[in-house]
VEXNUTOR-456260 format. One record per residue: z, x, y of N, C-alpha, C, O, CB in turn. Coordinates in steps of 0.1 Angstrom, whole numbers, plus 2048, in hexadecimal, padded with zeros to 3 digits. Glycine has a CB too. Layout:
N
ZXYZXYZXYZXYZXY;...
***
This chain:
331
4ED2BE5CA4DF2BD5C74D92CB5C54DD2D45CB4D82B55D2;4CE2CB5BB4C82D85B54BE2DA5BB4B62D15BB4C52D95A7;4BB2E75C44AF2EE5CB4A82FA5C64AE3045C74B22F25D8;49D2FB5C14983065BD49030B5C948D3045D34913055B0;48C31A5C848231E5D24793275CD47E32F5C54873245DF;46A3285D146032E5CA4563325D945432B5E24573245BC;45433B5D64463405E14423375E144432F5D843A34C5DE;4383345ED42B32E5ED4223325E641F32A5DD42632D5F7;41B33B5E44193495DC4143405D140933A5CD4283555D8;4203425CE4233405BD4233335B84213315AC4303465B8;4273275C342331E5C141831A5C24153125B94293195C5;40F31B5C94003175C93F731C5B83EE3165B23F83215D9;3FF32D5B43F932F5A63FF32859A3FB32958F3FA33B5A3;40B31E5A041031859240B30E59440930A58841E31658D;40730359F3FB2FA5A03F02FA5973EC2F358E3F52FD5AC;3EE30459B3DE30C5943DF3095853D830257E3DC321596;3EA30E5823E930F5743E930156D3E43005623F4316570;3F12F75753F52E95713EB2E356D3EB2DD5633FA2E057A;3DD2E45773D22DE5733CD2DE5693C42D55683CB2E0577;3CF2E555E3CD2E15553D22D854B3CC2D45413CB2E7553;3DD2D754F3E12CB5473E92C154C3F12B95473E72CF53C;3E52C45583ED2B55633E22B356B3DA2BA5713FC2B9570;3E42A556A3D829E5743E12A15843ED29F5813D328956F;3DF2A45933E22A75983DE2A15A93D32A45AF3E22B1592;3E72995AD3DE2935BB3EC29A5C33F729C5BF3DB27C5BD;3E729C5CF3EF29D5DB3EA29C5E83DE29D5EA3F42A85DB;3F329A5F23F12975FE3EC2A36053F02AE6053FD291603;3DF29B60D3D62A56143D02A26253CE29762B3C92A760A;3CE2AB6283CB2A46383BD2AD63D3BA2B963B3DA2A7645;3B82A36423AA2AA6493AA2A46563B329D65A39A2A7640;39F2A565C39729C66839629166839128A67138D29D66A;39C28D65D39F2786583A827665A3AC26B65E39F27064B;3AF27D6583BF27D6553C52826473C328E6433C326E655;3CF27763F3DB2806353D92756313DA26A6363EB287638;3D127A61E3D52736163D42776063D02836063CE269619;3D62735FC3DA2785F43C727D5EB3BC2795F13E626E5ED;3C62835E23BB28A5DE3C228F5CD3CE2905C93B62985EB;3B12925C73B42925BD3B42A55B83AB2A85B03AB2875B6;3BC2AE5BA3BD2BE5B93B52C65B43B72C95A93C62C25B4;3A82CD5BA3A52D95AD3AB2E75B33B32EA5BC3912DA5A9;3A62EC5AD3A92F85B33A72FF5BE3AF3085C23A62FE5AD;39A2FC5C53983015D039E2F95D739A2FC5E238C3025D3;3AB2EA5D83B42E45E13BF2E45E43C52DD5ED3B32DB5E1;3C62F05D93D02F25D53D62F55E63E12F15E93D02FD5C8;3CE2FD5F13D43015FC3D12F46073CF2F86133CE310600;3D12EB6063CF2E26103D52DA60A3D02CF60A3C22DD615;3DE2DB6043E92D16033F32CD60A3FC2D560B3EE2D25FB;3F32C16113FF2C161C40C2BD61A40F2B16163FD2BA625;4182CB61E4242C461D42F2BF62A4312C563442A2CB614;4342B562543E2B16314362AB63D43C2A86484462BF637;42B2A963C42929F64942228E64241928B63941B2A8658;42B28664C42827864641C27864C41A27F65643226B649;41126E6444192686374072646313FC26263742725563C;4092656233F82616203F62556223FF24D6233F3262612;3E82526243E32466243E023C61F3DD2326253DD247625;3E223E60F3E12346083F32365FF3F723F5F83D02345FF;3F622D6014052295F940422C5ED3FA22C5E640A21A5F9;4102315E94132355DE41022B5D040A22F5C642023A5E0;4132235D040F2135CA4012145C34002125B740D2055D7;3F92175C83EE2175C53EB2235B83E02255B33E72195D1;3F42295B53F32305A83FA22D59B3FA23158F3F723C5AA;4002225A240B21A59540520D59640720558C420218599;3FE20859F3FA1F959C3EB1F85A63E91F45B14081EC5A2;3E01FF59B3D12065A23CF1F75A33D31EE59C3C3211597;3C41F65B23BD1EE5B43B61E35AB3B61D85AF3B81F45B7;3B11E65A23AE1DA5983AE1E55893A61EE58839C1D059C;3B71E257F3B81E65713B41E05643BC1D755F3C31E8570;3AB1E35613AE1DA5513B91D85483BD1E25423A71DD548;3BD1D05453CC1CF53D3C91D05323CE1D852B3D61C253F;3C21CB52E3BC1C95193B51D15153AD1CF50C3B31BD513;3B71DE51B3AC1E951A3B51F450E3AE1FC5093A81F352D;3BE1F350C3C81F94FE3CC2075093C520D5123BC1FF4EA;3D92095063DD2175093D122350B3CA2245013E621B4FE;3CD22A5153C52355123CB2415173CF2435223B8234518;3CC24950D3D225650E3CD25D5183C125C5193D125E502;3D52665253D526E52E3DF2795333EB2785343D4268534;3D72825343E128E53D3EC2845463EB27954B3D5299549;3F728F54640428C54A3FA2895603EF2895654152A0545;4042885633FF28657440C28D57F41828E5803FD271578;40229058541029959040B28E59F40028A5A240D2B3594;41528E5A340E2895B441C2905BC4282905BA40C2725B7;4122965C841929D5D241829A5E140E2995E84152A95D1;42429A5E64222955F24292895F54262846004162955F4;42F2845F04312725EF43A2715FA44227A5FA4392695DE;43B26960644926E60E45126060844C258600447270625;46025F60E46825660E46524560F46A23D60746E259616;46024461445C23661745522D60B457222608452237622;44E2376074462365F944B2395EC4462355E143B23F5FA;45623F5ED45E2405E24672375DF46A2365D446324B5E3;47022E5EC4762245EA46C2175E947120C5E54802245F3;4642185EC45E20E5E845820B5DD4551FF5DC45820D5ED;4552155D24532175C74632165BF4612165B244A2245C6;46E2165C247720C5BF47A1FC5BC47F1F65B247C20E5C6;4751F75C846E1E95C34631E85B94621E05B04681E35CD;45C1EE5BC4521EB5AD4571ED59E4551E65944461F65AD;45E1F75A14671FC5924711EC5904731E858447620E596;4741E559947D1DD5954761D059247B1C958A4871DB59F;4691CE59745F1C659045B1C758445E1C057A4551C7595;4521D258444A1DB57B4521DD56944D1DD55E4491EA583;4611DD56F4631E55634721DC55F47A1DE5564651F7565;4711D356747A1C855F47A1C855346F1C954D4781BB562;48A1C654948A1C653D4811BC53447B1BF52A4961C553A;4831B253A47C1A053A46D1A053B465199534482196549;4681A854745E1A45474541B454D4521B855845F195551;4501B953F4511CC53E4421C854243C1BF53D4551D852C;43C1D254D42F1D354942A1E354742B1ED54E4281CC553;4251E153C4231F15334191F853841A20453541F1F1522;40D1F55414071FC5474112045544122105553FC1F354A;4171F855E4201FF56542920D55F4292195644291F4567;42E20855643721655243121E54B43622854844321454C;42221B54541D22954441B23254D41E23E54D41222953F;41522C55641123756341F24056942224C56C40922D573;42723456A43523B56C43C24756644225156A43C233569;43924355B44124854E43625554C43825E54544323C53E;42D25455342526254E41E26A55E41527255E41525C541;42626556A42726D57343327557B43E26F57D421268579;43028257D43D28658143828A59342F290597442295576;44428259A44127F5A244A28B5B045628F5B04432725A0;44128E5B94482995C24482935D043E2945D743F2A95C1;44F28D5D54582865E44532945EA45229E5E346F2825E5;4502925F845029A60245A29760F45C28C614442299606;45F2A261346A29C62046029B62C4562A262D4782A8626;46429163345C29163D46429964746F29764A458284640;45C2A564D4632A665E4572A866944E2B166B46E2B665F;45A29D66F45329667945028967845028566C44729B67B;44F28167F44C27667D43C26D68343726B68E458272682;43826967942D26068042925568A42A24C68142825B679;42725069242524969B4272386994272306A241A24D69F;42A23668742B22768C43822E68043922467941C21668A;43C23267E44923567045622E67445B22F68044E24966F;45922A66F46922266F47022566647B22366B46921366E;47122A65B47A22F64C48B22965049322064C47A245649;48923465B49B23265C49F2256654AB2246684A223F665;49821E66849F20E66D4A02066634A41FA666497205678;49E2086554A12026474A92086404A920763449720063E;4B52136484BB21E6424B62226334BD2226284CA21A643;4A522663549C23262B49C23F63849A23F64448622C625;4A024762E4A325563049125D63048925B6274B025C621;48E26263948026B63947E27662E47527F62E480273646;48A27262248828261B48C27860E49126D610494293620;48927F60348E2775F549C27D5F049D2895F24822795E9;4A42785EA4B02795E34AF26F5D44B72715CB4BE2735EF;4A72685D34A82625C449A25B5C649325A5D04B62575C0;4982575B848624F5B247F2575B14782575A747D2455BC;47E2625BA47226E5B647A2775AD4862775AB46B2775C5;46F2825A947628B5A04792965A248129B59B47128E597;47229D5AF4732A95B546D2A15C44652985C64692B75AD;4752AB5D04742AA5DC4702B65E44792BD5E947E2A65DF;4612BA5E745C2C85EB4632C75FD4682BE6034462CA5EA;4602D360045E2DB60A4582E660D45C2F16074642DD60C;44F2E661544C2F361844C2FB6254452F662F4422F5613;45230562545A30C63145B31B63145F31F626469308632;45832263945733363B45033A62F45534462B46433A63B;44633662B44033A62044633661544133D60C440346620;45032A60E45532960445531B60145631260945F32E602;45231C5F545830C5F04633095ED4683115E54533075E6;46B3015EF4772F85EB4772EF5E34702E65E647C2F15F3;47C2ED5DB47C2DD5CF48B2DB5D04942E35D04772DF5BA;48B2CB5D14952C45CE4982BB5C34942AF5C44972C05D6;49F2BF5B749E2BA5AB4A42AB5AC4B02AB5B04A42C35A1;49D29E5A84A22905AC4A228B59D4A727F59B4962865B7;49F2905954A128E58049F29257A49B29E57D49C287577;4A228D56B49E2975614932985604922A15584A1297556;4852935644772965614762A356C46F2AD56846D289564;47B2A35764782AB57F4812B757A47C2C257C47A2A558E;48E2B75724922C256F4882CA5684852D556C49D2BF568;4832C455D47B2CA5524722CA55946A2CC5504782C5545;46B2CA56445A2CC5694622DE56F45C2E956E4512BB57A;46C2DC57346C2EB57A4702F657446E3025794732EC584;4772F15664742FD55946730455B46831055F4722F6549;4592FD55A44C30155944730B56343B3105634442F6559;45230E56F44E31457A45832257446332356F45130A58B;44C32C57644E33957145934657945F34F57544033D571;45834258346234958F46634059745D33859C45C353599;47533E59C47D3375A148A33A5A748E3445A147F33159A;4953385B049B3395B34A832E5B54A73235B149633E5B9;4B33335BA4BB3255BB4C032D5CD4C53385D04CD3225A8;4BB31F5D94BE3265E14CC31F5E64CB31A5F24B23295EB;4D831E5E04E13175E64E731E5EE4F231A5EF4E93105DF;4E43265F34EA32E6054E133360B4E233A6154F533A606;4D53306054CB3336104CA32D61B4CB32161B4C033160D;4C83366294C332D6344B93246364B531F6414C033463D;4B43216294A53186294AC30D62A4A830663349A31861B;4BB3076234BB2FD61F4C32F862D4C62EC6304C02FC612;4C63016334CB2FE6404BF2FA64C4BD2F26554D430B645;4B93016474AD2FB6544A32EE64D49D2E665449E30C659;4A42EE6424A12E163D4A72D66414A12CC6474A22E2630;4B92D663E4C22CD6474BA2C66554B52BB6584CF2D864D;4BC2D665E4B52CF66B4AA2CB6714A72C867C4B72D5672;4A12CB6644942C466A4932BB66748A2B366A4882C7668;4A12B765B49F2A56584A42A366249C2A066A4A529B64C;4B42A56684B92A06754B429F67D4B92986854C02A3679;4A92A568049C2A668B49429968B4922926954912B3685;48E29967F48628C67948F27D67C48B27468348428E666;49A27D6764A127467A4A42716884A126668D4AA276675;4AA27A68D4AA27769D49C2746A749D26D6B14B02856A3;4912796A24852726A54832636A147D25B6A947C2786A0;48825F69548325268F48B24A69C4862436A548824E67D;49924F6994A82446A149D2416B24992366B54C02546A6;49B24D6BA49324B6C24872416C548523A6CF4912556C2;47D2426B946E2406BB47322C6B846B2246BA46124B6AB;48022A6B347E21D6AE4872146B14882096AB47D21D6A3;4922196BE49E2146C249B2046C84932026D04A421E6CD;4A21FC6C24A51EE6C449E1E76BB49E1DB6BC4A11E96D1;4981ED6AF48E1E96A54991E269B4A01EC6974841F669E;49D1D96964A81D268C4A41D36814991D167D4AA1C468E;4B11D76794B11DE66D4A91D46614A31CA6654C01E266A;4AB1D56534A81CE64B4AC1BF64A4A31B664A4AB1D4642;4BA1BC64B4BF1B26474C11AB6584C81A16594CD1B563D;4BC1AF6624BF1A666E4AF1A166D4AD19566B4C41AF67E;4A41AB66E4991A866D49519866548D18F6684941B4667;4A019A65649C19064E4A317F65749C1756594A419563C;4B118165B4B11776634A917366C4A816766D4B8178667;4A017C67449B17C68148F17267A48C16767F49718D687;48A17767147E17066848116266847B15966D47D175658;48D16165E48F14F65648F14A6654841466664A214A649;49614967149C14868048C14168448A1356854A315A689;48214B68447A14A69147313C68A47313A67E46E15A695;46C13169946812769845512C69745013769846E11E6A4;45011E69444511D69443912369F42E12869D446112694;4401226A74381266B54371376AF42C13B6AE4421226C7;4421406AC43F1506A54321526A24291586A8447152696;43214B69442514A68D41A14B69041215468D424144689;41613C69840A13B6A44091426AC3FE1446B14091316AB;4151486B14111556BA40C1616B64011646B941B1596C0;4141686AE40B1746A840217469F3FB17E69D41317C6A4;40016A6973F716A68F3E91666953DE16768E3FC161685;3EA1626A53DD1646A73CF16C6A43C316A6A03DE1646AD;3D81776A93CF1856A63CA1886973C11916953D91926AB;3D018268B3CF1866803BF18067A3BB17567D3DD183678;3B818B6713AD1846703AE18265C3A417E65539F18E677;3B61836593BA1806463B518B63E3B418C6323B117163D;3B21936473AC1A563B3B61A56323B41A86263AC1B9643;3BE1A26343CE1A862B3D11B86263D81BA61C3CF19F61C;3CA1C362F3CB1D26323E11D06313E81D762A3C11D8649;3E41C66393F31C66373F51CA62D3F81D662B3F91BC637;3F31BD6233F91C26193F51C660C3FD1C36034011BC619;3E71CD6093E31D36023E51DE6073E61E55FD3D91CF5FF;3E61E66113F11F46173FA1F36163FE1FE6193F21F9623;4061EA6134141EB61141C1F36034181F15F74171DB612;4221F86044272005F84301F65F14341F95E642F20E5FB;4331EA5F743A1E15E84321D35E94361CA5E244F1DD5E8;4261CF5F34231C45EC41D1C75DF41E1D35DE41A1BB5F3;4181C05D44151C15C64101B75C140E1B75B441E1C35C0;40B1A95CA40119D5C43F51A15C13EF1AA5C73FF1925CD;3F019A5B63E51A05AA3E11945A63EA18C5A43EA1A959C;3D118E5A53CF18759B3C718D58E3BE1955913CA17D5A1;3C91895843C918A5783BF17D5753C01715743D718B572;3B11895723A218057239C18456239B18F55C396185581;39717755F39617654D38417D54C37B17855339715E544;38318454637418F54236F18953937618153337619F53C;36518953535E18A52636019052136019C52535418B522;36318C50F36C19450337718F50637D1924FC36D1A4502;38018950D38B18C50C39419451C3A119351E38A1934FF;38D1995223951A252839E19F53239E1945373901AA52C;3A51A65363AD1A15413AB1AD54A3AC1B95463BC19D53E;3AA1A85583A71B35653B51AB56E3B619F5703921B256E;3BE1B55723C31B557B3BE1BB58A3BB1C658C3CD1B9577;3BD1B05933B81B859A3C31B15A93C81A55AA3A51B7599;3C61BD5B53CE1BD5BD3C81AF5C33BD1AA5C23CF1CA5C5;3D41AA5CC3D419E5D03DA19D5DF3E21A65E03DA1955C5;3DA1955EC3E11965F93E51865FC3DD17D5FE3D619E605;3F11865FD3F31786063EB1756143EA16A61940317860C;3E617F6183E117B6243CF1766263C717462F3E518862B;3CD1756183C01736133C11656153CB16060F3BA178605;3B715B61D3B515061C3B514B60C3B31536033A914E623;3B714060A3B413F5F93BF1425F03BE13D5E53AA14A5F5;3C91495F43D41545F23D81495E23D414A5D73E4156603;3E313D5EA3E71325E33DE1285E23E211C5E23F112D5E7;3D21295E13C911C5DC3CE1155CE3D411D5C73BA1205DA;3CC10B5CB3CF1025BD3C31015BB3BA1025C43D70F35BC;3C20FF5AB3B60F65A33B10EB5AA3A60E65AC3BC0EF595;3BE0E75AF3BB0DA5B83B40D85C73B10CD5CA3C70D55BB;3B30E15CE3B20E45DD3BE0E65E13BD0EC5EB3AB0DA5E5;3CC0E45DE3D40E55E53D70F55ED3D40FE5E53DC0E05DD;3DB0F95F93E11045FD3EB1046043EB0FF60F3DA10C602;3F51095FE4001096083FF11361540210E62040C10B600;3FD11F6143F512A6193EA1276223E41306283EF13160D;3E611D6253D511A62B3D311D6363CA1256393D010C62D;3DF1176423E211D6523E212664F3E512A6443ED11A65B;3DD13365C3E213D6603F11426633F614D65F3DC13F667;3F813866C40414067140C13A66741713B66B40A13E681;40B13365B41112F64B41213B64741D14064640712663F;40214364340414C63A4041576414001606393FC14B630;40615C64D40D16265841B16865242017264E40F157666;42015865542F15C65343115F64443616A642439150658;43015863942D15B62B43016A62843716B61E41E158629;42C17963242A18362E43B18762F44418B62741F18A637;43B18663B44B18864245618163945E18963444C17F653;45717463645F16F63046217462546D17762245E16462F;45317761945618060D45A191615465196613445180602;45219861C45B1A161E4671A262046C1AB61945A1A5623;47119B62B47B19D62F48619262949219462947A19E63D;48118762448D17E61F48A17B61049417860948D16F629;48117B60B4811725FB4851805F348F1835EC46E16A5F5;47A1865F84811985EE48919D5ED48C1A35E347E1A25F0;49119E5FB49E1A25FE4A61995F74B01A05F44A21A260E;4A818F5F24AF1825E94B11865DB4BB1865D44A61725E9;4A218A5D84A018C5CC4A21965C34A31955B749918A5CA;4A11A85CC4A01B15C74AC1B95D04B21B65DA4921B45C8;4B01C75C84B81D05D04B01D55D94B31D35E54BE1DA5CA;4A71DB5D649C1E15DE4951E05EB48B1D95EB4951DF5DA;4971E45F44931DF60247E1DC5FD4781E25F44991F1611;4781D160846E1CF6064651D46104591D260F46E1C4602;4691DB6174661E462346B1EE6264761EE62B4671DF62E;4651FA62246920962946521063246621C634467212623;45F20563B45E20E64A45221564845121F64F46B21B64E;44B21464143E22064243621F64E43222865643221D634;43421064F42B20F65E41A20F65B41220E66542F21F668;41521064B40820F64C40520164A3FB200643402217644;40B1F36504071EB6504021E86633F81E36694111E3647;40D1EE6664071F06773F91F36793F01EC67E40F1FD680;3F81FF6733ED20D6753DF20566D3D32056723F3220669;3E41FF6623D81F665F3D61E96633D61E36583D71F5653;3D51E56673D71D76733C71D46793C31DC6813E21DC684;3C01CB6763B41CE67A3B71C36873AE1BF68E3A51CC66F;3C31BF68A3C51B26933CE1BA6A03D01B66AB3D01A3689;3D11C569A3DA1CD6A63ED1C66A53F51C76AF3D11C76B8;3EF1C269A3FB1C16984081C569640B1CA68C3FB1C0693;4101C56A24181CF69C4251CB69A42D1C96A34171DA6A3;4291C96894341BF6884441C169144C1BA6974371BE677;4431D068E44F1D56974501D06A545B1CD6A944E1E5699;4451CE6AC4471C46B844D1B96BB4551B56C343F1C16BB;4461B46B144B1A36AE4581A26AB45E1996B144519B6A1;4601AB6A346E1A969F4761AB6AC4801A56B04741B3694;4701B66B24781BD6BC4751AE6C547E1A96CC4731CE6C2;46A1AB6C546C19C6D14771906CA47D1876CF4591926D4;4771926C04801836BB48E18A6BA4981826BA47B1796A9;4911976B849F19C6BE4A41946D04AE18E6D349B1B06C1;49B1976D64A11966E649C1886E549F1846F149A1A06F4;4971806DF4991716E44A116A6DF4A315F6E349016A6E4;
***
């Protein structure tokens, strides 16, 4: 795998320069917390790298909140986004396998795609509800993204993950190749660091494919149990980096608005008719789980959960699914 290295220095002035002809968001942190923002120049230095994780999922730049579809192609600057960690990167795998099916292409999808070049951040440290590695997702990127930053002792690191990302680091004016640098050694040990925290923070937590048994397995009484607390915001899974339900609502003229959609919305499966299959709570409770851990897993290579953990963190019910599994492990 190919590593280049550039000052920080010098990276913050080849930033600089991008702005003009790259639209440019990266991950930032204040007194709110870490989330992604849109770059000028005076933000080029509060850009954060290597600590998880932004706030709003990566998803939301490939499949915005509500889009017009019949609005014709509109020409735009190329797009950089920085900061993305792992979790969000494999999860934007599943969407690619949606999105960009041969069969069924959707061309807005792969415009945004096709016209962003995307930079993975390693994570070292871990966040308080993070799981990555109990779905064996790695805290650092190796493929989907295009470049993989670091930043460490005053320098930057890139890890080249394609050919888009090859050609983006042509454009960078001073460079290095550090393949015996001690950077890349101490890089090593802060993922092993990171990892060995995750293995810790999440021991007895069941992996992808037990989880999905654990799911189809659990009886009725599950449902009614934890779904008490839930009040139908569906923060779940409009924060999730691979749910992707949308309804597609008819305008005047003609138009079509896609706009994001949640199973956990009362109403979710309503019919023309009154019918809902969805209507109970601990129905469409379980509904989330089953598409996460068992229908998707059937259907796709793609894991439908990467451990991010902002479905915990957004919880207005105090949910925390990792509990629940870990309880239907020991019973």
């Amino acid at each position: 795998m190919n590593y280049l290295i550039i000052d920080k220095e010098e990276w913050d002035r080849f930033l600089g320069k991008l702005l003009s002809s790259y639209t440019v968001f990266a991950s930032v942190s204040d007194e709110f917390g870490q989330d992604y923002e849109l770059i000028k120049p005076e933000d080029i230095s509060r850009i954060t790298y290597n600590k998880p994780k932004p706030a709003t999922p990566l998803k939301s730049f490939f499949l915005p909140v509500k889009e017009n579809v019949t609005s014709g192609i509109i020409s735009e600057k190329p797009r950089l986004i920085i900061g993305t960690p792992n979790c969000d990167i494999q999860g934007l795998k599943l969407l690619d396998e949606i999105y960009l099916d041969k069969d069924f292409l959707d061309i807005l999808y792969k415009r945004h795609r096709d016209n962003t070049v995307l930079i993975s951040s390693d994570c070292f440290g871990v966040g308080e509800h993070c799981h990555c590695l109990s779905y064996n997702i790695m805290p650092y990127s190796t493929e989907n993204a295009d470049l993989a930053i670091i930043s460490m002792s005053g320098k930057i690191v890139l890890r080249i993950l394609s050919t888009k990302g090859e050609n983006f680091v042509k454009e960078i004016p001073v460079s290095d190749s550090p393949e015996n640098d001690k950077l890349l050694s101490s890089i090593e040990k802060e993922h092993l660091l990171t990892e060995t925290s995750l293995k810790a923070a999440n021991k007895g937590l069941p992996d992808s494919a037990a989880t999905g048994k654990l799911v189809r397995g659990a009886g009725e009484e599950v449902w009614k149990k934890h779904s008490a607390r839930c009040v139908s915001c569906g923060a779940c899974t409009t924060i999730c980096p691979t749910c992707t339900c949308f309804l597609l609502i008819d305008k005047p003229g003609f138009e079509k608005v896609k706009q994001m959609d949640a199973c956990q919305y009362p109403g979710f499966e309503r019919t023309a008719g009154g019918e809902d299959g969805l209507f109970e709570l601990p129905v469409r409770f379980r509904n989330r789980y089953m598409c996460k851990y068992a229908w998707k897993s059937a259907k796709f290579r793609s894991t439908a959960c990467t451990g991010c953990g902002r479905c915990i963190e957004a919880c207005l019910g105090k949910i925390n699914k990792n509990e629940i599994f870990m309880e239907l492990a020991k019973s």
